[in-house]
VEXFIRO-829951 format. One record per atom (N, C-alpha, C, O): residue in one letter; atom name; x, y, z. Coordinates in nm, 2 decimals. Example, Ala and Ser with C-alpha at 12.3 -4.5 7.8 and 13.67 -1.06 7.14 Angstrom:
<r res="A" atom="N" u="1.32" v="-0.57" w="0.78"/>
<r res="A" atom="CA" u="1.23" v="-0.45" w="0.78"/>
<r res="A" atom="C" u="1.32" v="-0.33" w="0.78"/>
<r res="A" atom="O" u="1.42" v="-0.33" w="0.85"/>
<r res="S" atom="N" u="1.28" v="-0.22" w="0.71"/>
<r res="S" atom="CA" u="1.37" v="-0.11" w="0.71"/>
<r res="S" atom="C" u="1.29" v="0.00" w="0.79"/>
<r res="S" atom="O" u="1.34" v="0.11" w="0.80"/>
***
This chain:
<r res="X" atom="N" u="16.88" v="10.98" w="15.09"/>
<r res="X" atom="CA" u="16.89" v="10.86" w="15.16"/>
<r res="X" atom="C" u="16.84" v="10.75" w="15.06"/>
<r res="X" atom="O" u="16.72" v="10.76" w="15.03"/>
<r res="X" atom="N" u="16.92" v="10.64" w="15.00"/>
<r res="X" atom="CA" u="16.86" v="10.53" w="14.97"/>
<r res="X" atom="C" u="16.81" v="10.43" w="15.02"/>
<r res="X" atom="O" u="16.88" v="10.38" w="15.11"/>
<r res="X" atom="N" u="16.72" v="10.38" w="14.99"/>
<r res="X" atom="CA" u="16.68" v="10.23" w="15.00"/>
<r res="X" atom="C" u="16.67" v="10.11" w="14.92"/>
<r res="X" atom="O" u="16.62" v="10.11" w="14.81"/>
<r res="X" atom="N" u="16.73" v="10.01" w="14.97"/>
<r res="X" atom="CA" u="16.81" v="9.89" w="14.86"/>
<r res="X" atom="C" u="16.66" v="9.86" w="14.85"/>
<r res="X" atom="O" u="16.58" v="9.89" w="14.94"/>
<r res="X" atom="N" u="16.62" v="9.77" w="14.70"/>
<r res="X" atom="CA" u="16.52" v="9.74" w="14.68"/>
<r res="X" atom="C" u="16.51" v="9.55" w="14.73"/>
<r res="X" atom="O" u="16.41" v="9.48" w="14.77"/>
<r res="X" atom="N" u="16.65" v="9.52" w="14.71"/>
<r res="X" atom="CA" u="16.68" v="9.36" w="14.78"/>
<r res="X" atom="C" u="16.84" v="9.36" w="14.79"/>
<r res="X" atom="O" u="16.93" v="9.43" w="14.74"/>
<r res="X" atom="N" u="16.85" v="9.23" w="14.89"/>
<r res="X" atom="CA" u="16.97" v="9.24" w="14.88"/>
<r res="X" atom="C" u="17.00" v="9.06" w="14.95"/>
<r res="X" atom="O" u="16.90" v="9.00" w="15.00"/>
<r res="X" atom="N" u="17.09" v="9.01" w="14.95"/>
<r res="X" atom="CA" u="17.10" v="8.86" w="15.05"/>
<r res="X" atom="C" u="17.21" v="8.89" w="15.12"/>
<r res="X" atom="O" u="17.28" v="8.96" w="15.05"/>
<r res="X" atom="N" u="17.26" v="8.88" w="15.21"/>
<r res="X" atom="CA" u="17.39" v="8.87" w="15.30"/>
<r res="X" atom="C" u="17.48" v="8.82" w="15.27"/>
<r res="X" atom="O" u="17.56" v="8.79" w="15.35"/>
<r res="X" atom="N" u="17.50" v="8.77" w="15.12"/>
<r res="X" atom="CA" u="17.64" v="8.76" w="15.10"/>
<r res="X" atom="C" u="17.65" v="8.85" w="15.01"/>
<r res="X" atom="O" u="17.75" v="8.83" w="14.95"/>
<r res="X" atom="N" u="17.58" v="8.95" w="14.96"/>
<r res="X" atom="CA" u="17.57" v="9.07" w="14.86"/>
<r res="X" atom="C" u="17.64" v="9.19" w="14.94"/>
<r res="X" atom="O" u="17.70" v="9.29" w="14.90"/>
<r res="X" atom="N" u="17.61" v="9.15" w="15.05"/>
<r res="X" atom="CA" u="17.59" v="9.30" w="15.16"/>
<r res="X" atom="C" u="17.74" v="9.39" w="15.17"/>
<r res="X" atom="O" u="17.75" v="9.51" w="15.20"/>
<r res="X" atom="N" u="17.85" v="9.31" w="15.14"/>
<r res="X" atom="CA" u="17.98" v="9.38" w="15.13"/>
<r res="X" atom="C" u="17.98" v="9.48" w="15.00"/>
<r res="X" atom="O" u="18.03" v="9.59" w="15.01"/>
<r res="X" atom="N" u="17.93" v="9.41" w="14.88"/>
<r res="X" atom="CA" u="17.93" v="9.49" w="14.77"/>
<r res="X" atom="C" u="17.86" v="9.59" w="14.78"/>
<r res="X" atom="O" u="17.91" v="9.70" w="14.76"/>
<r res="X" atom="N" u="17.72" v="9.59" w="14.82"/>
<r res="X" atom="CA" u="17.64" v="9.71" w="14.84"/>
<r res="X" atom="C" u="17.66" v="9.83" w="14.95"/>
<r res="X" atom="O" u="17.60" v="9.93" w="14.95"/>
<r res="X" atom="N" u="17.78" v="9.78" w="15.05"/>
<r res="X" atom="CA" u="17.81" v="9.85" w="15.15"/>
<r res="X" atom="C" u="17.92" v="9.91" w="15.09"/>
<r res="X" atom="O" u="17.97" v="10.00" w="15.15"/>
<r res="X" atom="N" u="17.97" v="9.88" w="15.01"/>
<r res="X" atom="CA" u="18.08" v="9.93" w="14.95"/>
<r res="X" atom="C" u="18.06" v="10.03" w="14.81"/>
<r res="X" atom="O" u="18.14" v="10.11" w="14.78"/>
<r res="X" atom="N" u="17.92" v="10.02" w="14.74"/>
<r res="X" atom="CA" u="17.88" v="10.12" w="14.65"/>
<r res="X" atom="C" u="17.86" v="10.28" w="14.78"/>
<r res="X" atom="O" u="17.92" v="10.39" w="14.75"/>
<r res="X" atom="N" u="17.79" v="10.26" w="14.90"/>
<r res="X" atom="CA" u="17.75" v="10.38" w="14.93"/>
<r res="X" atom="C" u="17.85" v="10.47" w="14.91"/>
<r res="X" atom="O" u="17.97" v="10.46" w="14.92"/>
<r res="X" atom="N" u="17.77" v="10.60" w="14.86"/>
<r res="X" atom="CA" u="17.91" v="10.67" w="14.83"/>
<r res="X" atom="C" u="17.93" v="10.78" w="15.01"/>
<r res="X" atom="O" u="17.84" v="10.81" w="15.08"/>
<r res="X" atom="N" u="18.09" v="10.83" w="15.04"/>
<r res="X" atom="CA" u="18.16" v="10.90" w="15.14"/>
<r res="X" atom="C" u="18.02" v="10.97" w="15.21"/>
<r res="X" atom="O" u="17.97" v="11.05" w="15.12"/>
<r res="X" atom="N" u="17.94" v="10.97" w="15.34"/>
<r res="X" atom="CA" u="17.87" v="11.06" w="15.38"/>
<r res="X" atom="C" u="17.72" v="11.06" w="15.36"/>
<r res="X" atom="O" u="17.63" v="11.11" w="15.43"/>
<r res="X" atom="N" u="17.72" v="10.96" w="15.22"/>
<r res="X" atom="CA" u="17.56" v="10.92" w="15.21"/>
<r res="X" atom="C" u="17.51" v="10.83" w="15.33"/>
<r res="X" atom="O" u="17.60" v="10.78" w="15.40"/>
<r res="X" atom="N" u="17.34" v="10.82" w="15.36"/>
<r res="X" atom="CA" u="17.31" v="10.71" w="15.46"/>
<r res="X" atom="C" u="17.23" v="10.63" w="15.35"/>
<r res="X" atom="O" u="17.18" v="10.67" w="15.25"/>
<r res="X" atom="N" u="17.23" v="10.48" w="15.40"/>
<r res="X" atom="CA" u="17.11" v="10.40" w="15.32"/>
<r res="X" atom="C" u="17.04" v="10.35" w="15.40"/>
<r res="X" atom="O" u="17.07" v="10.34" w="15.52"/>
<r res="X" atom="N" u="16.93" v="10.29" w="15.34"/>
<r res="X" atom="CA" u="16.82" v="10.26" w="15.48"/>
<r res="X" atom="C" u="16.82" v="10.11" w="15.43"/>
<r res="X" atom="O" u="16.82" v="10.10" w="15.31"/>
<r res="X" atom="N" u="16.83" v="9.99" w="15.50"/>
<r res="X" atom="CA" u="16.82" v="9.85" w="15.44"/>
<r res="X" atom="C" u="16.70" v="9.81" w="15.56"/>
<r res="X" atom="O" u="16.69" v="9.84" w="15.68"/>
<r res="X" atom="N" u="16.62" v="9.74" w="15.47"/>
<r res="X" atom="CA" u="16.51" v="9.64" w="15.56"/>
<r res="X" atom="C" u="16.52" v="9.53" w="15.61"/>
<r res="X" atom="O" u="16.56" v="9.43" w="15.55"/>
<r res="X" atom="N" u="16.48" v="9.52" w="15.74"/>
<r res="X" atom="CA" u="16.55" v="9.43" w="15.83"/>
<r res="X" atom="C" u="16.49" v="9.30" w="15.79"/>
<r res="X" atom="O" u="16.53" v="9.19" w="15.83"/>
<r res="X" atom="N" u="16.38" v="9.29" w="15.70"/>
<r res="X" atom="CA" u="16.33" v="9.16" w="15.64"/>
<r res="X" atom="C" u="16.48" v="9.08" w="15.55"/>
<r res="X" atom="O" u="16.52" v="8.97" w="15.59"/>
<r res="X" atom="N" u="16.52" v="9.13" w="15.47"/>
<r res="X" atom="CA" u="16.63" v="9.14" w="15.41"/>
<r res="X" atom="C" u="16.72" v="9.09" w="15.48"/>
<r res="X" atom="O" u="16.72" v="8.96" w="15.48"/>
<r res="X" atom="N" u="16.86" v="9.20" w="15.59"/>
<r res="X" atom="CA" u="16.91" v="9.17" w="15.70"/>
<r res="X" atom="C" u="16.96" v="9.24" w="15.80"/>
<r res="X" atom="O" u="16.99" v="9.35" w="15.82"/>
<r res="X" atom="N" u="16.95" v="9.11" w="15.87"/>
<r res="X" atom="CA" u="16.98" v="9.14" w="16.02"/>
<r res="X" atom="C" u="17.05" v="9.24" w="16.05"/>
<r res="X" atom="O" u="17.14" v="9.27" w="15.97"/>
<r res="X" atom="N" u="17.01" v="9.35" w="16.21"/>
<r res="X" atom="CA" u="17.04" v="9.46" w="16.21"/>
<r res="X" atom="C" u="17.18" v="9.38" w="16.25"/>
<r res="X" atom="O" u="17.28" v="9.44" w="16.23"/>
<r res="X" atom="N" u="17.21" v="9.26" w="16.31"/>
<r res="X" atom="CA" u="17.31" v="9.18" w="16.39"/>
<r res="X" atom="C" u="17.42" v="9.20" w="16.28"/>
<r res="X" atom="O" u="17.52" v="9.27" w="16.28"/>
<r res="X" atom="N" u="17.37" v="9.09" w="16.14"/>
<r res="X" atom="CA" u="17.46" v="9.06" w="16.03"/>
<r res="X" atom="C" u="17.52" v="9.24" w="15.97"/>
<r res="X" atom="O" u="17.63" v="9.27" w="15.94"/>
<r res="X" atom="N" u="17.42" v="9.30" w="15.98"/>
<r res="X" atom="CA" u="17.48" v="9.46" w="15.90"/>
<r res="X" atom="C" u="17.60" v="9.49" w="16.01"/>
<r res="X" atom="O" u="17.71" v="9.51" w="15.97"/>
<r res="X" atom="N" u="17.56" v="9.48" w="16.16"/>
<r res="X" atom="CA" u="17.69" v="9.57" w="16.20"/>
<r res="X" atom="C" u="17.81" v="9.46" w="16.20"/>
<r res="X" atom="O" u="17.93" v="9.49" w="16.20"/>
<r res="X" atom="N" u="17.78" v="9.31" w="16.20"/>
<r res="X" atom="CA" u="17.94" v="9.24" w="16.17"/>
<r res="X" atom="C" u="17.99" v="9.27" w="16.05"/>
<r res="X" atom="O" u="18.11" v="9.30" w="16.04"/>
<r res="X" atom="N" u="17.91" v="9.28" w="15.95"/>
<r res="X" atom="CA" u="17.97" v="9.30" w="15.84"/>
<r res="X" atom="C" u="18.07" v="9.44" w="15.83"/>
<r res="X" atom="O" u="18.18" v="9.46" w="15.78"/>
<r res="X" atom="N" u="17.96" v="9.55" w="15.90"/>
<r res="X" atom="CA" u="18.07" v="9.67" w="15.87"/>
<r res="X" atom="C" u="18.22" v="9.65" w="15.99"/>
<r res="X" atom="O" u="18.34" v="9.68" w="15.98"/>
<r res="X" atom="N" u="18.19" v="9.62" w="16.05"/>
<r res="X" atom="CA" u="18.33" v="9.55" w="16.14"/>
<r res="X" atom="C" u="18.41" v="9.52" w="16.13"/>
<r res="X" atom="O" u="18.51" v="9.53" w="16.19"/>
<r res="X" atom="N" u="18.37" v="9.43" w="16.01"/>
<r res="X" atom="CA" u="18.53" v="9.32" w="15.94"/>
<r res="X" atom="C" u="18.54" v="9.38" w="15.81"/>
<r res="X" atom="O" u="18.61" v="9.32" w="15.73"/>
<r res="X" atom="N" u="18.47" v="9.52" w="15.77"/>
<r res="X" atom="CA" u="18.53" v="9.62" w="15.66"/>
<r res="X" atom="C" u="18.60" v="9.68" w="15.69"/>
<r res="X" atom="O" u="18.67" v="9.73" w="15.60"/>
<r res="X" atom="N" u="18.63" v="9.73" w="15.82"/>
<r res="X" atom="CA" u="18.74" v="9.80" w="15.91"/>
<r res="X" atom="C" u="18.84" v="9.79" w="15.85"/>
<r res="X" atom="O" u="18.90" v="9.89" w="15.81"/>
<r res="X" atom="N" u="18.89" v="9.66" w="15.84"/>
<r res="X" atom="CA" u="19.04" v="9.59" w="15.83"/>
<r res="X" atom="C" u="19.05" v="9.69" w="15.68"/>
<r res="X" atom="O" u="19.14" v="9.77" w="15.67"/>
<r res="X" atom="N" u="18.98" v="9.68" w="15.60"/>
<r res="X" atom="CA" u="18.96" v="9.73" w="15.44"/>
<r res="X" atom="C" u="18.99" v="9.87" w="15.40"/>
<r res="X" atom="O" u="19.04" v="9.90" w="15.29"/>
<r res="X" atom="N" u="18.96" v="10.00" w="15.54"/>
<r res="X" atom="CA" u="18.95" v="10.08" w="15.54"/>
<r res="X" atom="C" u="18.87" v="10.15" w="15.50"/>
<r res="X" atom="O" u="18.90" v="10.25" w="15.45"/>
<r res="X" atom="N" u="18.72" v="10.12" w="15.50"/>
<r res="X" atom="CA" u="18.54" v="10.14" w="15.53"/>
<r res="X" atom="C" u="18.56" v="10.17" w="15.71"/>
<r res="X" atom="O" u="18.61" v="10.14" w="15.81"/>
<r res="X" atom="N" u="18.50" v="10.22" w="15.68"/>
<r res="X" atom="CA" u="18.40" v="10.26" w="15.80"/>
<r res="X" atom="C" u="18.27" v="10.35" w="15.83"/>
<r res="X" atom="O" u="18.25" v="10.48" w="15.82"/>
<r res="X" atom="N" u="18.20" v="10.25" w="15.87"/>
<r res="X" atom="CA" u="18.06" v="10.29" w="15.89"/>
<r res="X" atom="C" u="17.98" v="10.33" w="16.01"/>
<r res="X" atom="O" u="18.05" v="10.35" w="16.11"/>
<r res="X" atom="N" u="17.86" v="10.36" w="16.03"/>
<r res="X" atom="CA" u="17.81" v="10.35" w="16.17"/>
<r res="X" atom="C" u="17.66" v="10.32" w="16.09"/>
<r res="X" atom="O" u="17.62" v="10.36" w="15.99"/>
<r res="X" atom="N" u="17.58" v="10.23" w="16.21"/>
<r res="X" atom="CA" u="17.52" v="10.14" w="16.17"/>
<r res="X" atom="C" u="17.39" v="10.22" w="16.28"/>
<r res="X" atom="O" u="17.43" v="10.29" w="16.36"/>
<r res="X" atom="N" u="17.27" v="10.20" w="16.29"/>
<r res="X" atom="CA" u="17.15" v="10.27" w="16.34"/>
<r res="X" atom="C" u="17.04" v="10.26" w="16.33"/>
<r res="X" atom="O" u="16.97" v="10.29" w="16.23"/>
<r res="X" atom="N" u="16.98" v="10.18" w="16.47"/>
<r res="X" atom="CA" u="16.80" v="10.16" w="16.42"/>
<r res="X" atom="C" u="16.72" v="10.25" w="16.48"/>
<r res="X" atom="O" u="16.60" v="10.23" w="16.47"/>
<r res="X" atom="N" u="16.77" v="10.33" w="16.55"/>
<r res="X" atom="CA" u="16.72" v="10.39" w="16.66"/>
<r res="X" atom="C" u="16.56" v="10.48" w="16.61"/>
<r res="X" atom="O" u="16.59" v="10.59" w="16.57"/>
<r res="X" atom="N" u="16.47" v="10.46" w="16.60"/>
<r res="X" atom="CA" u="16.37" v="10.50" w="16.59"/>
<r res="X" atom="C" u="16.31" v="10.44" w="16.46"/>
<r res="X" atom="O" u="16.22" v="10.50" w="16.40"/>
<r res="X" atom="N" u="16.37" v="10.33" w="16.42"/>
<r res="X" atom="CA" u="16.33" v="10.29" w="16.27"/>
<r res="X" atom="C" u="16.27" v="10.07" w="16.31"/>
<r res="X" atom="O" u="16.33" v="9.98" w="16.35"/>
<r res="X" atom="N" u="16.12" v="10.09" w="16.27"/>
<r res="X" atom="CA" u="16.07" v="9.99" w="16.35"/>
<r res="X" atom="C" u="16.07" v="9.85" w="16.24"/>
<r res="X" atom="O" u="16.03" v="9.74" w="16.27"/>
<r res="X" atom="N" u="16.14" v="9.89" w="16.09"/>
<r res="X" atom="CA" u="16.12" v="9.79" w="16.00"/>
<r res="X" atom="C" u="16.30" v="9.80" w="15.90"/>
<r res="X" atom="O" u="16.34" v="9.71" w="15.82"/>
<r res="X" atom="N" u="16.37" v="9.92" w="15.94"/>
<r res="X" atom="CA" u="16.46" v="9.87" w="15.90"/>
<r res="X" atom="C" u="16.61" v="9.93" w="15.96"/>
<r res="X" atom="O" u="16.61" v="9.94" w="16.09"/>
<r res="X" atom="N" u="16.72" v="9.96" w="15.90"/>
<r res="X" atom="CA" u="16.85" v="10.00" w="15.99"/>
<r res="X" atom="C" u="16.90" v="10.09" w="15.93"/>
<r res="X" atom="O" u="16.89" v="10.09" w="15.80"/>
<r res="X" atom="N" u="16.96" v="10.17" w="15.98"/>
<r res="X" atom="CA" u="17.05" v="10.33" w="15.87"/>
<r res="X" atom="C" u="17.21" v="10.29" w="15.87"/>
<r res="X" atom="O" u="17.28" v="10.25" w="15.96"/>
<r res="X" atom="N" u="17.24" v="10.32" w="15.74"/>
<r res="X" atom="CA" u="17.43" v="10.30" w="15.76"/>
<r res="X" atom="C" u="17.43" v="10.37" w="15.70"/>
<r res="X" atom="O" u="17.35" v="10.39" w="15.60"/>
<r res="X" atom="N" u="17.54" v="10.43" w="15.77"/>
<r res="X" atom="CA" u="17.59" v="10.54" w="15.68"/>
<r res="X" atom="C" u="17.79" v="10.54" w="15.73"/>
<r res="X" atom="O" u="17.85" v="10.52" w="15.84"/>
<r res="X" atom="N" u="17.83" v="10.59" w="15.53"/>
<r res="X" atom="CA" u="17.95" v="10.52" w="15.56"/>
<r res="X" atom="C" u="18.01" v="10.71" w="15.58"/>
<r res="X" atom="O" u="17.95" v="10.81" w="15.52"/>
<r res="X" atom="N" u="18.14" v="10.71" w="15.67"/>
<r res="X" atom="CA" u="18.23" v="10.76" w="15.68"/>
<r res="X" atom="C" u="18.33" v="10.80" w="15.64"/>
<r res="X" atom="O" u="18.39" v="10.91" w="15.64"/>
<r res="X" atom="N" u="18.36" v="10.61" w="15.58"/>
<r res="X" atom="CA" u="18.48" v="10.69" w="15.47"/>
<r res="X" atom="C" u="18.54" v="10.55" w="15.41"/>
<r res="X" atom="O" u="18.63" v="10.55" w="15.32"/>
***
């Protein structure tokens, strides 16, 4: 699992786009919004990304992990 070391929300398409098929990355919610990560992977849809997005037991940052 990686962790971005920084990133700004208009970066966030490129770096969601390096993950490679099946990897998860962990991004810190200081960074961004668990809100801004899942619109972003939403309107990669159209692109043919698809992700799933996850904070569930994580108190500082969010898991994506891409599908395909």
């Amino acid at each position: 699992m990686a962790t971005i070391k920084y990133t700004l929300a208009t970066d966030l398409d490129k770096y969601l786009r390096l993950i490679p098929v099946g990897e998860t990355a962990e991004i810190p919610t200081k960074m961004v919004k668990e809100s801004s990560i899942r619109q972003k992977c939403t309107r990669m849809k159209k692109y043919g990304f698809l992700f799933t997005v996850s904070a569930i037991g994580l108190a500082t940052s969010t898991k994506v992990t891409r599908l395909k």
